[in-house]
MOPAC internal coordinates of N, CA, C and O (Angstrom, degrees):
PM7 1SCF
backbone

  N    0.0000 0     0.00 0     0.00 0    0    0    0
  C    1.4593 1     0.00 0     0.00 0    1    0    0
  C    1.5357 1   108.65 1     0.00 0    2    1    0
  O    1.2310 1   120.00 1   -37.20 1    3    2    1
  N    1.3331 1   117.61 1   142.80 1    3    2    1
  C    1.3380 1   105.98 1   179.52 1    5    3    2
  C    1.5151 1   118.02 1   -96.26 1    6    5    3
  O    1.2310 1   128.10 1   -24.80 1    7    6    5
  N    1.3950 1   102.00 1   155.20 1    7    6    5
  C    1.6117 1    98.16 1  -176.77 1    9    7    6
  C    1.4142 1   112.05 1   -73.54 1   10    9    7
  O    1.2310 1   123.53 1     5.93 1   11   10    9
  N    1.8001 1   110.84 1  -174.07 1   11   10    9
  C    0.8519 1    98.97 1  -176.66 1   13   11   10
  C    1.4815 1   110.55 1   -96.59 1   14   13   11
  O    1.2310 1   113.68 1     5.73 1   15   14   13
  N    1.5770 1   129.56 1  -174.27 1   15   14   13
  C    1.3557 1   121.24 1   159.00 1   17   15   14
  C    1.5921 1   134.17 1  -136.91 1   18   17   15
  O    1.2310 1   105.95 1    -3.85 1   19   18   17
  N    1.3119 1   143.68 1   176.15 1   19   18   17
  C    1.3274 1   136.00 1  -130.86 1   21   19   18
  C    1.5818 1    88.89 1  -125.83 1   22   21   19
  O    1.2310 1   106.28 1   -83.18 1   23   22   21
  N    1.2997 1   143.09 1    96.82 1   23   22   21
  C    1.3623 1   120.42 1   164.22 1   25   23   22
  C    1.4817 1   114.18 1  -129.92 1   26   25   23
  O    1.2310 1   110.74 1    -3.22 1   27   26   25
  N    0.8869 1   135.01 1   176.78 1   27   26   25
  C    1.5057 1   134.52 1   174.63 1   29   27   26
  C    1.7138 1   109.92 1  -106.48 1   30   29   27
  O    1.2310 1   129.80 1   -17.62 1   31   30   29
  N    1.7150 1    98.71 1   162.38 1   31   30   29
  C    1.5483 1   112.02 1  -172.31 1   33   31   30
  C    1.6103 1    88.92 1  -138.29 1   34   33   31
  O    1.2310 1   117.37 1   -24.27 1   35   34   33
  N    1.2567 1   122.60 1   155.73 1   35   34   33
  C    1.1649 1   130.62 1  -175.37 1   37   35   34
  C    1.8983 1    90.64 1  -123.61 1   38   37   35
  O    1.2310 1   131.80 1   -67.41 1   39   38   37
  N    1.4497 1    94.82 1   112.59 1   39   38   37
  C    1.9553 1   111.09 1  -175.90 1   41   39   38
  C    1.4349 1    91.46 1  -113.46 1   42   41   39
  O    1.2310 1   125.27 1   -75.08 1   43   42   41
  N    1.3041 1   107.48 1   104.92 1   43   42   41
  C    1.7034 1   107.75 1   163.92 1   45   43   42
  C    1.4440 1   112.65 1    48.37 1   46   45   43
  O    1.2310 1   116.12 1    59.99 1   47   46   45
  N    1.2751 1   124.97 1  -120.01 1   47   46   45
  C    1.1811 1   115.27 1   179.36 1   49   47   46
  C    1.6523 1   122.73 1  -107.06 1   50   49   47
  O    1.2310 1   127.21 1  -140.39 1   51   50   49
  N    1.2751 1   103.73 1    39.61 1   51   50   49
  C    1.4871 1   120.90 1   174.17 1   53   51   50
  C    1.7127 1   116.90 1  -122.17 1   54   53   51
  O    1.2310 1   126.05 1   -28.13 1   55   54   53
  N    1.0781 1   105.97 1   151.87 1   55   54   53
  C    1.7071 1   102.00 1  -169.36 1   57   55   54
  C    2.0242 1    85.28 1  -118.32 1   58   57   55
  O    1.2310 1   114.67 1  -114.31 1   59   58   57
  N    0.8980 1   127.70 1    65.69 1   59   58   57
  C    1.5389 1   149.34 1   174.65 1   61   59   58
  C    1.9928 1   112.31 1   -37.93 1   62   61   59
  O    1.2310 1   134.03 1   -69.83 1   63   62   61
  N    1.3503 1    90.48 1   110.17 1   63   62   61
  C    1.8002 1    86.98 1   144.62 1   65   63   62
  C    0.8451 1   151.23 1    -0.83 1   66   65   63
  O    1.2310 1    97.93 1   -17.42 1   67   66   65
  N    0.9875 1   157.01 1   162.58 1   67   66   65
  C    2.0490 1   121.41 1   122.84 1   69   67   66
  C    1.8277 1    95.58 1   160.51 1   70   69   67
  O    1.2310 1   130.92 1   -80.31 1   71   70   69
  N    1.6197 1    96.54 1    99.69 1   71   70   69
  C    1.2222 1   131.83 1   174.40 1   73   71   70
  C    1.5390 1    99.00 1   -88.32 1   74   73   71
  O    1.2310 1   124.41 1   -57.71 1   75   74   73
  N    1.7706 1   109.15 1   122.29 1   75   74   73
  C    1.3148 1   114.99 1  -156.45 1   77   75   74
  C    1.9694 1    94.87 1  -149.71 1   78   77   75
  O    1.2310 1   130.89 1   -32.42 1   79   78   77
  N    1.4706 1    96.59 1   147.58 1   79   78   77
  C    1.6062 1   105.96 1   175.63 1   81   79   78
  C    1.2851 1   105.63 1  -157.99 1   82   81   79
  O    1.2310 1   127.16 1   -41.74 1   83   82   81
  N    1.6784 1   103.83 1   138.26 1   83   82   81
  C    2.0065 1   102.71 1   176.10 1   85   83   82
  C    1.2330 1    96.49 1   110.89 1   86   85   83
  O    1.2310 1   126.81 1    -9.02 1   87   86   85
  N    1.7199 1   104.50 1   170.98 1   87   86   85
  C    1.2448 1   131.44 1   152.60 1   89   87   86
  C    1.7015 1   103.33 1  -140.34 1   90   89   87
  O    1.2310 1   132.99 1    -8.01 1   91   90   89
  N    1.3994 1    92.50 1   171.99 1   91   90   89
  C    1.5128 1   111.04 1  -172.37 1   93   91   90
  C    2.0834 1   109.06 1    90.73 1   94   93   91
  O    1.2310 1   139.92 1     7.48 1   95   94   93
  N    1.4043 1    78.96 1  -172.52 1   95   94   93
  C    2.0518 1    77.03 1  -161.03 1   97   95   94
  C    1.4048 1    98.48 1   -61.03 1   98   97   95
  O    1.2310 1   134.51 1   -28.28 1   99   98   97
  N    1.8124 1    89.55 1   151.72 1   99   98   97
  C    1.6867 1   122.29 1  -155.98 1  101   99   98
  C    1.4776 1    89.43 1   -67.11 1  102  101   99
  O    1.2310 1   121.51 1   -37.62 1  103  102  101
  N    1.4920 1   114.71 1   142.38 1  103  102  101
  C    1.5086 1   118.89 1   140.88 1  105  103  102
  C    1.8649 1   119.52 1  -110.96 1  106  105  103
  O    1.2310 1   116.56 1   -43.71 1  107  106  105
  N    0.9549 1   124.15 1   136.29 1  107  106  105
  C    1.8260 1   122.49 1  -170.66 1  109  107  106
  C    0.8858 1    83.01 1  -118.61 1  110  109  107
  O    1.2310 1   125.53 1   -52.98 1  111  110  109
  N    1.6751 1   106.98 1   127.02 1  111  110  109
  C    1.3841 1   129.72 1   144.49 1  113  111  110
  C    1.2770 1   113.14 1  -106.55 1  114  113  111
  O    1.2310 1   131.71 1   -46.99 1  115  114  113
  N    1.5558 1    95.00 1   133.01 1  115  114  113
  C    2.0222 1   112.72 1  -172.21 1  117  115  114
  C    1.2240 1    93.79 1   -74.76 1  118  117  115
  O    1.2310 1    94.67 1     7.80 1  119  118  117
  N    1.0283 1   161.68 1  -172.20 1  119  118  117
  C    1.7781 1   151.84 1    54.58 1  121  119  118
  C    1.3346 1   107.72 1   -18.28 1  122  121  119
  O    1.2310 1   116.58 1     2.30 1  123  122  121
  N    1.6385 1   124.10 1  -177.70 1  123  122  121
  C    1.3059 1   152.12 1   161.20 1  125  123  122
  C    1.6776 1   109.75 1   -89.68 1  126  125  123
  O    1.2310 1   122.96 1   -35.39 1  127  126  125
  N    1.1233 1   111.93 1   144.61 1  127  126  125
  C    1.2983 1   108.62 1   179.53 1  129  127  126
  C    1.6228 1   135.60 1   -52.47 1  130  129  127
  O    1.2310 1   128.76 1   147.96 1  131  130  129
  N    1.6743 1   100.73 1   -32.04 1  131  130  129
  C    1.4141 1   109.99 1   170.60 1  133  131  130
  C    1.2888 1   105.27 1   -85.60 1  134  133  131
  O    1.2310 1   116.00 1  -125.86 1  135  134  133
  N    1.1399 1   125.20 1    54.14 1  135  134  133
  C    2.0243 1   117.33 1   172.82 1  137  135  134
  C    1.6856 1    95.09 1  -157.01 1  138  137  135
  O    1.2310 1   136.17 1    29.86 1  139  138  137
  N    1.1885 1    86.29 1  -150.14 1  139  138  137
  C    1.6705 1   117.70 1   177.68 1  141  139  138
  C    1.5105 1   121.00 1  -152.10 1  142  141  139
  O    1.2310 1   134.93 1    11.18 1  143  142  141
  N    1.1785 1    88.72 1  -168.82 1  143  142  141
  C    1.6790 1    98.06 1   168.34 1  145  143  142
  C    1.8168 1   124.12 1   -83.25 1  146  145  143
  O    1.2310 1   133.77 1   179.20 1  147  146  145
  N    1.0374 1    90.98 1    -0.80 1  147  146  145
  C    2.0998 1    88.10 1   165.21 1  149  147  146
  C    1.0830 1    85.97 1   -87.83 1  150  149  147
  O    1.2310 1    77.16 1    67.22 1  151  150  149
  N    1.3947 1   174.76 1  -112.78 1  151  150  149
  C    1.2173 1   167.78 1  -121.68 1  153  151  150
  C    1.3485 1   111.35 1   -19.90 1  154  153  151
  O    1.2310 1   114.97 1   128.59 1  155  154  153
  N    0.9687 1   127.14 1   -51.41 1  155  154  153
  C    1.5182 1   132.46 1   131.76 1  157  155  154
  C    1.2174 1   163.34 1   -42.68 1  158  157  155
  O    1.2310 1   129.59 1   174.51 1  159  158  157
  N    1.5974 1    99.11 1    -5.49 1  159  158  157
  C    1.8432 1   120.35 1   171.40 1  161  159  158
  C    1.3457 1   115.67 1   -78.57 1  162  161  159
  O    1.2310 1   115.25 1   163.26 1  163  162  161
  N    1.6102 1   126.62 1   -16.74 1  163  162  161
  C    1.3335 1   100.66 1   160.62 1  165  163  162
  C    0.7493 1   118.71 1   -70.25 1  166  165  163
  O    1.2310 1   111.57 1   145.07 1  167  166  165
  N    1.8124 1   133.49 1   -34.93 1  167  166  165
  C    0.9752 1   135.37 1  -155.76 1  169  167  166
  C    1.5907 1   113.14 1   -73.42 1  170  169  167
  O    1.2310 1   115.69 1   135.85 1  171  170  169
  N    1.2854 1   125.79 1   -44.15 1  171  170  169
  C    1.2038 1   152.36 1   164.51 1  173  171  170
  C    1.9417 1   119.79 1   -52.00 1  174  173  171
  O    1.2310 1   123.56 1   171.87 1  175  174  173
  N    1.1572 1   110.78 1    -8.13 1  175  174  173
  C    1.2707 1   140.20 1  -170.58 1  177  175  174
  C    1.8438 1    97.67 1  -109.74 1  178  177  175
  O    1.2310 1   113.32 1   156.72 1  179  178  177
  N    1.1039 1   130.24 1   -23.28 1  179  178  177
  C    1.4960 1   152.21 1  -161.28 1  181  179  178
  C    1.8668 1   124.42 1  -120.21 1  182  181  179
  O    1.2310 1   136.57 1   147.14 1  183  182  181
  N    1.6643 1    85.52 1   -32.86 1  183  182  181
  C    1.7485 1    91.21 1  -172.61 1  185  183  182
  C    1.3991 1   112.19 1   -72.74 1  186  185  183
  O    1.2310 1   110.68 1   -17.15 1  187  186  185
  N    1.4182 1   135.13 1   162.85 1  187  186  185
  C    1.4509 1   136.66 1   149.17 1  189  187  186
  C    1.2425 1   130.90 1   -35.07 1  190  189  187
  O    1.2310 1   111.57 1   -32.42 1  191  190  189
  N    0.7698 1   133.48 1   147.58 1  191  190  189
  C    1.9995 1   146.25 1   164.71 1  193  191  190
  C    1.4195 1   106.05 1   -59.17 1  194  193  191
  O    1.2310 1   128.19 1   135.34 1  195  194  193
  N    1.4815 1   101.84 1   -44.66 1  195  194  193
  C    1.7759 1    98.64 1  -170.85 1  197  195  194
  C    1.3338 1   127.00 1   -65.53 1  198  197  195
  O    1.2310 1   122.72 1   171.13 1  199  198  197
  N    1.7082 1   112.40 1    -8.87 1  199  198  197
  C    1.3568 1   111.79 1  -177.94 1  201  199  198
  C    1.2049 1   109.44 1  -107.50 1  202  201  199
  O    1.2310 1   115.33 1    -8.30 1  203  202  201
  N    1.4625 1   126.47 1   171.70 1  203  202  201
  C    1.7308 1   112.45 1   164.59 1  205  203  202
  C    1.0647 1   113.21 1  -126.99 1  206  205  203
  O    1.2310 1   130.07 1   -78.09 1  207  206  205
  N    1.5104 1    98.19 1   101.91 1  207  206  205
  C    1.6531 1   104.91 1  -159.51 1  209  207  206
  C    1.9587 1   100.09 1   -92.25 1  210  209  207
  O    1.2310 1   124.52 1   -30.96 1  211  210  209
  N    1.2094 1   108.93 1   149.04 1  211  210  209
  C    1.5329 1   120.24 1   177.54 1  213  211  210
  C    1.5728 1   105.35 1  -146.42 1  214  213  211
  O    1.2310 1   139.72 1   -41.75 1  215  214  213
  N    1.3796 1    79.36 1   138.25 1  215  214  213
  C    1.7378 1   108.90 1  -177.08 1  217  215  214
  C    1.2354 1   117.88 1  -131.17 1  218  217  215
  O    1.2310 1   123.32 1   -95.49 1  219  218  217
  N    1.6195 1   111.25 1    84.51 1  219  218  217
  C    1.5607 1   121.16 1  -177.36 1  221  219  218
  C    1.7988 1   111.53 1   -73.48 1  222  221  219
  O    1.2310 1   127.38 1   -23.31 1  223  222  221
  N    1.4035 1   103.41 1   156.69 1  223  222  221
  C    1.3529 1    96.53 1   171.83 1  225  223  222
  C    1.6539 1   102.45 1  -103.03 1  226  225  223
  O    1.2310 1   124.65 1   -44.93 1  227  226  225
  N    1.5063 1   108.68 1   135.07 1  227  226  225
  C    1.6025 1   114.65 1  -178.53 1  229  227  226
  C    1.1440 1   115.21 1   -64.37 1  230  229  227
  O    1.2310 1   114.64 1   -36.55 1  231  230  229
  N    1.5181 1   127.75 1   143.45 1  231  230  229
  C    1.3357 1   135.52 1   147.13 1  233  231  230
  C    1.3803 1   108.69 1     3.48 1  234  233  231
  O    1.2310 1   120.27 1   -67.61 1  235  234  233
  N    1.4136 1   117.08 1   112.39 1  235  234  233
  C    1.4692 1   120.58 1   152.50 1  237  235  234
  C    1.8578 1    99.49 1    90.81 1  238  237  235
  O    1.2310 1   119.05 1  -170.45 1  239  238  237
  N    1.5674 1   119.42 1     9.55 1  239  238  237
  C    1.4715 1   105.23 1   177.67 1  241  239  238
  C    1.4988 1    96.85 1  -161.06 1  242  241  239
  O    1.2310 1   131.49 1   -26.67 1  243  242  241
  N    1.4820 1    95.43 1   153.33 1  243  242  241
  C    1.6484 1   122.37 1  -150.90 1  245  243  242
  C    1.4452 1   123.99 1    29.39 1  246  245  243
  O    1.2310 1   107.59 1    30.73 1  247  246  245
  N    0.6899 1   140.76 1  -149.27 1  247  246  245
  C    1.2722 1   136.83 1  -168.13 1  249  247  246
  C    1.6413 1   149.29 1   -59.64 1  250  249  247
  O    1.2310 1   130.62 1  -173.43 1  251  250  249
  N    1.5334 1    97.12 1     6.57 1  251  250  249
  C    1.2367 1   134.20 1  -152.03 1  253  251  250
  C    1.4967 1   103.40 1   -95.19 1  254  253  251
  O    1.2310 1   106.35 1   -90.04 1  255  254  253
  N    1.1511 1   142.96 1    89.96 1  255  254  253
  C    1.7091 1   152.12 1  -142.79 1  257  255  254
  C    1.7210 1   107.93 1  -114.30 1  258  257  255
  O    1.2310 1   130.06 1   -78.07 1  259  258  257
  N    1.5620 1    98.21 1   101.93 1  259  258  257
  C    1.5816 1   107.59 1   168.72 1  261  259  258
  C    1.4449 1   116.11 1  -174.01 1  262  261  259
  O    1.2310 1   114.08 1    38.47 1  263  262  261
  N    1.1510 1   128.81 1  -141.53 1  263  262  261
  C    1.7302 1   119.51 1  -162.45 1  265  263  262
  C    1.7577 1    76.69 1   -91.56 1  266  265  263
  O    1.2310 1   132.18 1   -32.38 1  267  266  265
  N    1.3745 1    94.09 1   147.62 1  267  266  265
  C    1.3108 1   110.42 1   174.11 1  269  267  266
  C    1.7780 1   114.14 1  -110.17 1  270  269  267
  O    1.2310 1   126.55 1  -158.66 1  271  270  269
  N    1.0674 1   105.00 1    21.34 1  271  270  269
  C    1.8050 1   136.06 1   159.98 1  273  271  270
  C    1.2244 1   100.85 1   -79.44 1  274  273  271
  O    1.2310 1   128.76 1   -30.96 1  275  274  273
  N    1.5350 1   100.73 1   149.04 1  275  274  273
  C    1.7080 1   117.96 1   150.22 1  277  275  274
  C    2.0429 1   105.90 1    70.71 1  278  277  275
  O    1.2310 1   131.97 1  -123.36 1  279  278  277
  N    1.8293 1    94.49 1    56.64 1  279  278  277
  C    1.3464 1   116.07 1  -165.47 1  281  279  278
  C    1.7757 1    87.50 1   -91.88 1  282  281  279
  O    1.2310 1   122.62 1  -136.40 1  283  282  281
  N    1.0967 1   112.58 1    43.60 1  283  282  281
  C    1.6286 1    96.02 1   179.16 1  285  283  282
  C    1.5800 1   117.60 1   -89.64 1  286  285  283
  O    1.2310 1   112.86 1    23.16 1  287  286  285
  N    1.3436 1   131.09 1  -156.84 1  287  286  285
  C    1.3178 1   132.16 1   176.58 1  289  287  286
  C    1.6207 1    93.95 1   -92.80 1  290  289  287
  O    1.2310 1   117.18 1   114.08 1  291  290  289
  N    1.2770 1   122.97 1   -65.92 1  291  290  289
  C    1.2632 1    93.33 1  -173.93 1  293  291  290
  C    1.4505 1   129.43 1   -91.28 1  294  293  291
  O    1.2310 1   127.41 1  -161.31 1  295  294  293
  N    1.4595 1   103.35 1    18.69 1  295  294  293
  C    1.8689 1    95.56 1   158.64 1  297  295  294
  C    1.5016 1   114.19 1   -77.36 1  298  297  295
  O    1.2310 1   119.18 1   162.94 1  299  298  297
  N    1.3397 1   119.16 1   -17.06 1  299  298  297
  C    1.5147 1   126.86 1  -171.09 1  301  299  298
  C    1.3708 1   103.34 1  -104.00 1  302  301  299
  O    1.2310 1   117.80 1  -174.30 1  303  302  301
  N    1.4814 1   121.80 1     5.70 1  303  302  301
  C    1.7882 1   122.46 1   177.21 1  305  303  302
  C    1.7680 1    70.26 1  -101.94 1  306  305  303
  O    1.2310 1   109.56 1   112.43 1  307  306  305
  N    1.2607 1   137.18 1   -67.57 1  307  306  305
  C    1.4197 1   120.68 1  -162.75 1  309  307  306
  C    1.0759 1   120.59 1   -31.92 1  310  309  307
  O    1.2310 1   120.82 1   117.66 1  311  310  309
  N    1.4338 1   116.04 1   -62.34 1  311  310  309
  C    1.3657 1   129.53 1  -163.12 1  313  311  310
  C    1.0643 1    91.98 1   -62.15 1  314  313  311
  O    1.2310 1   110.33 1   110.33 1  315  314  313
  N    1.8729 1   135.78 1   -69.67 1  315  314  313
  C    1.2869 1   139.74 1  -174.01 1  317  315  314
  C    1.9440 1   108.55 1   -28.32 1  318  317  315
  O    1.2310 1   120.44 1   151.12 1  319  318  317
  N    1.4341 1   116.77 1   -28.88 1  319  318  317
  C    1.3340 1   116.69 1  -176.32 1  321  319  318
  C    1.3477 1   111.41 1  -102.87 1  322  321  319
  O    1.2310 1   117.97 1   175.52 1  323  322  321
  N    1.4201 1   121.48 1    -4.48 1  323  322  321
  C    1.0698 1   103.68 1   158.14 1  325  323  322
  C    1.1697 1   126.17 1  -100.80 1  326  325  323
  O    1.2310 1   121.77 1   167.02 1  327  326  325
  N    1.6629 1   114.22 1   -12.98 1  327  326  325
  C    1.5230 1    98.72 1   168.32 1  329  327  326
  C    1.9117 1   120.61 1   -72.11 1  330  329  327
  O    1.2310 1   125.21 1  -167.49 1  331  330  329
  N    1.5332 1   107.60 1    12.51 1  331  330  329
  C    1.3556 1    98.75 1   175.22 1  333  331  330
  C    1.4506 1   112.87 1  -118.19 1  334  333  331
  O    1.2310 1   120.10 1   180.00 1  335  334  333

C-alpha cells in the first residue's frame, strides 16, 4: 500500500499543508483546532487506496503558511473548499 505524502496547495492566500493518500473520491479530514494535520498520520498510515483521503493543516496551524487573521468559521469552510 502506498504511504501517504506531504505536499503543499496554494488556497487563496494561504500556501496550505495537506497530508494526502489514495485515489478515487476525496475524503477531508479536519483536525481540531489545537493540533494539525499529524493528528492524522496514524490514521492515514491505515486507510484504503480506494479513497483520496486529504488532511490539510488549518489556517494558522502546523505547517500551513499565510495571514494568520480571519480565524472565523467561514474563512476556514473557505479554505477547507479550496483545498478540495
Amino acid at each position: 500500500m502506498e504511504p501517504w505524502t506531504l505536499r503543499r496547495v496554494t488556497v487563496r492566500d494561504l500556501d496550505v499543508a495537506l497530508r494526502e493518500r489514495g485515489n478515487g473520491p476525496p475524503v477531508l479530514l479536519v483536525h481540531g483546532n489545537a493540533s494539525s494535520s499529524v493528528w492524522w498520520e496514524p490514521t492515514l498510515d491505515r486507510v484504503p487506496h480506494t479513497w483520496h483521503w486529504l488532511a490539510p493543516d488549518l489556517r494558522g496551524r502546523g505547517e500551513t503558511i499565510g495571514p494568520s487573521a480571519g480565524w472565523t468559521i467561514p474563512s476556514l469552510a473557505r479554505d477547507l473548499v479550496g483545498v478540495l
